[in-house]
C-alpha positions as CSV (number, residue, x, y, z in Angstrom):
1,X,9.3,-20.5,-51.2
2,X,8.4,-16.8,-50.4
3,X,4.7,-16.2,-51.4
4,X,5.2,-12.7,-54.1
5,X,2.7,-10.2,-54.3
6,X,1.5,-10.9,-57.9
7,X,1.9,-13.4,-60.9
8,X,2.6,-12.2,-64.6
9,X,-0.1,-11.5,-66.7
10,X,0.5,-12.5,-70.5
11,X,-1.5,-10.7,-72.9
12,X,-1.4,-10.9,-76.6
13,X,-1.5,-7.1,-77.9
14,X,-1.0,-7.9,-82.0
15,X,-0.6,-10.7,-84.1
16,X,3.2,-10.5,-83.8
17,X,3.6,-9.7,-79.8
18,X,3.7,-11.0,-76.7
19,X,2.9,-8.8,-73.4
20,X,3.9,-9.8,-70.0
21,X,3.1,-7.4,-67.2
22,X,4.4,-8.6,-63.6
23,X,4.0,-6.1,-60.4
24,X,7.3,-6.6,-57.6
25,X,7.1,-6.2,-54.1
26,X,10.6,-4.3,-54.1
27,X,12.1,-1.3,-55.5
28,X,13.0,-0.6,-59.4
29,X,16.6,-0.8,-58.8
30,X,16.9,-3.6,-56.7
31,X,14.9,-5.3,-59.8
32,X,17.0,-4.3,-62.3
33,X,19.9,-5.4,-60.4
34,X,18.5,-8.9,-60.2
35,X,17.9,-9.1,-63.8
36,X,21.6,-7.5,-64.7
37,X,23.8,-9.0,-62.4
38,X,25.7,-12.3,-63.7
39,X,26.0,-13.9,-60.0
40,X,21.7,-12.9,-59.6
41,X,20.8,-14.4,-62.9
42,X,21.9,-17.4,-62.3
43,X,19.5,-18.0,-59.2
44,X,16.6,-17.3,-61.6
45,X,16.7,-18.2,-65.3
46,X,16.5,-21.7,-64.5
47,X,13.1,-21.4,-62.3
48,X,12.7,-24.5,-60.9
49,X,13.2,-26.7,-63.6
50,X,16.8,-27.3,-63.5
51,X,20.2,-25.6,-62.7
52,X,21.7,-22.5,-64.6
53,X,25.4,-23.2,-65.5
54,X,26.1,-20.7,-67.6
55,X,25.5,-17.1,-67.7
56,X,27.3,-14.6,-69.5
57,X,26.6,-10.9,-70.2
58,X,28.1,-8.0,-71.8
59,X,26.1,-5.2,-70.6
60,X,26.1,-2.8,-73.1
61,X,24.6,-1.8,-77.0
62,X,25.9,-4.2,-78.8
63,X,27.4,-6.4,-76.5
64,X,25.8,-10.6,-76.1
65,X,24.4,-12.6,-73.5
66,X,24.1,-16.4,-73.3
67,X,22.2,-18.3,-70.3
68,X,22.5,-21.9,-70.3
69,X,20.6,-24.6,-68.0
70,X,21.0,-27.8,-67.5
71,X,17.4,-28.9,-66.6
72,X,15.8,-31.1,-64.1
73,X,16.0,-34.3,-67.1
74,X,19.4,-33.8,-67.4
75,X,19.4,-32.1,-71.2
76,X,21.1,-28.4,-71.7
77,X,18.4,-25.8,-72.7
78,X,20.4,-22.1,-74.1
79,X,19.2,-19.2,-74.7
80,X,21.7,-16.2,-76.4
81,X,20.9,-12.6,-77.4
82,X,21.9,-9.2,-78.0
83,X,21.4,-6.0,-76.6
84,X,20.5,-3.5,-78.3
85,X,19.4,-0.2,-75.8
86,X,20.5,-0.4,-72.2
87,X,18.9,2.4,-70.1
88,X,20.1,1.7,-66.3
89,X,17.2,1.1,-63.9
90,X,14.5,1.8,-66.9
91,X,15.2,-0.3,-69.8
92,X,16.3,-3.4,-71.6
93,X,16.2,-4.1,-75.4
94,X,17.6,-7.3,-76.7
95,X,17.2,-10.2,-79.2
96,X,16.6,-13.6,-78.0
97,X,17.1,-17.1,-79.6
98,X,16.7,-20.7,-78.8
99,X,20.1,-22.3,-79.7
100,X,17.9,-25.7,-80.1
101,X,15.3,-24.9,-82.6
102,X,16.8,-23.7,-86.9
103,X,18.6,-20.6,-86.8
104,X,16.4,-18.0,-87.7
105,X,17.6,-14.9,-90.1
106,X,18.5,-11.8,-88.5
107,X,15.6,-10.2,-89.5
108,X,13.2,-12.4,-88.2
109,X,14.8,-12.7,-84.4
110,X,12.3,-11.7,-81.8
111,X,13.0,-8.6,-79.9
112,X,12.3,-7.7,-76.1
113,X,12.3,-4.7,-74.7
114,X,11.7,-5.1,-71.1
115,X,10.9,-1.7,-68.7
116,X,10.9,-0.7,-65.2
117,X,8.6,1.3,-63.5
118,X,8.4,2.7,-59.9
119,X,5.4,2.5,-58.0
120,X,4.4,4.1,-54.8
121,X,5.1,2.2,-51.7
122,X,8.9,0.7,-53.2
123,X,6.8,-1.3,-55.7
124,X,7.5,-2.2,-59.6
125,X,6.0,-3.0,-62.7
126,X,8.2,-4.7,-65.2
127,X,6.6,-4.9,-68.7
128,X,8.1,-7.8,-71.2
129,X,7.2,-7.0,-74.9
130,X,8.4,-9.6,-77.2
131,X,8.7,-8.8,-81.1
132,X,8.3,-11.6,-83.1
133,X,8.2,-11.0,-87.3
134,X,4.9,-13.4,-87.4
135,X,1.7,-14.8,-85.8
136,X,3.3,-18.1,-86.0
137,X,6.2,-17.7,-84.4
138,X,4.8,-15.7,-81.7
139,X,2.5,-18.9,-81.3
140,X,5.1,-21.2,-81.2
141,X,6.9,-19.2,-77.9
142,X,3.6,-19.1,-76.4
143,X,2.9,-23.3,-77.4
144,X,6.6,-23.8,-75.3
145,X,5.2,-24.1,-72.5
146,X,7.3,-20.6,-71.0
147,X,4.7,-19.6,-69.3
148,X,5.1,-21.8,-66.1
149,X,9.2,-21.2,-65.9
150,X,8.4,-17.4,-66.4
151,X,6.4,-17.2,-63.2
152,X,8.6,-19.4,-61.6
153,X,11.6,-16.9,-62.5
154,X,9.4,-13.6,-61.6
155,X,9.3,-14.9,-58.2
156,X,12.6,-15.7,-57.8
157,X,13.6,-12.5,-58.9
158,X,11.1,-10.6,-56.5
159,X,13.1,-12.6,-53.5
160,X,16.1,-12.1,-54.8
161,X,15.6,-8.2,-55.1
162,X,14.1,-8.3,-51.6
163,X,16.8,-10.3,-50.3
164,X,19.0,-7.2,-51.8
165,X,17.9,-4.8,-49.0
């Protein structure tokens, strides 16, 4: 594995959000690409706790994604969404459920609304804001243990956009 310049920091702005900040070593568009691209996705989402089988995305307001892994036990985990604001190269906005835990109402599906920022020297700051309705179920993302599979998946993406050069 490539050593990356940064981890993700998670920070807990209100009640209701959660904050991850992650500098890349590689350009904003070479970022973006890894986090937009079908084929790209599905060398990350997984991390390294299993294999992603699944990945489909219709990149546009109002068009769904779905990423599904099968993980390193053997059981499915999915995820499935819907975008809301697609800015090329500068934003993401999208809903984002667990297909395992109850169906929540429409109302209360969390939000993310994920932006990319140049910095000098080729470099990027993607910030992850997550929208939840309550303390609790903000809680409850943070309790699943995400936190390790996200860093995992930030570095992956930072190779991948690297390896996009």
């Amino acid at each position: 594995m490539v050593e990356t310049a940064s981890s993700a920091k998670i920070t807990l702005p209100a009640d209701d959000q959660i904050l991850i900040t992650r500098e890349f070593d590689a350009p904003k568009h070479l970022v973006y690409r890894a986090w937009t691209t079908p084929e790209l996705v599905k060398r990350w989402w997984a991390g390294h706790r299993g294999t992603t089988t699944e990945v489909e995305m219709d990149l546009r307001p109002g068009g769904r994604w779905r990423y599904v892994i099968t993980a390193n036990g053997g059981f499915e985990v999915a995820f499935h969404g819907e975008y809301r604001e697609i800015v090329p190269d500068e934003k993401l906005v999208f809903t984002e459920m667990f297909e395992g835990a109850d169906p929540l109402p429409e109302a209360d599906v969390p939000v993310t609304t994920v932006t990319f920022t140049a910095l000098e020297g080729d470099r990027t700051v993607v910030h992850l804001l997550t929208q939840t309705t309550s303390k609790a179920l903000r809680d409850t993302i943070i309790e699943s243990g995400m936190e390790t599979g996200m860093q995992e998946q930030m570095n992956l993406i930072e190779e991948l956009a690297n390896s996009l050069r």
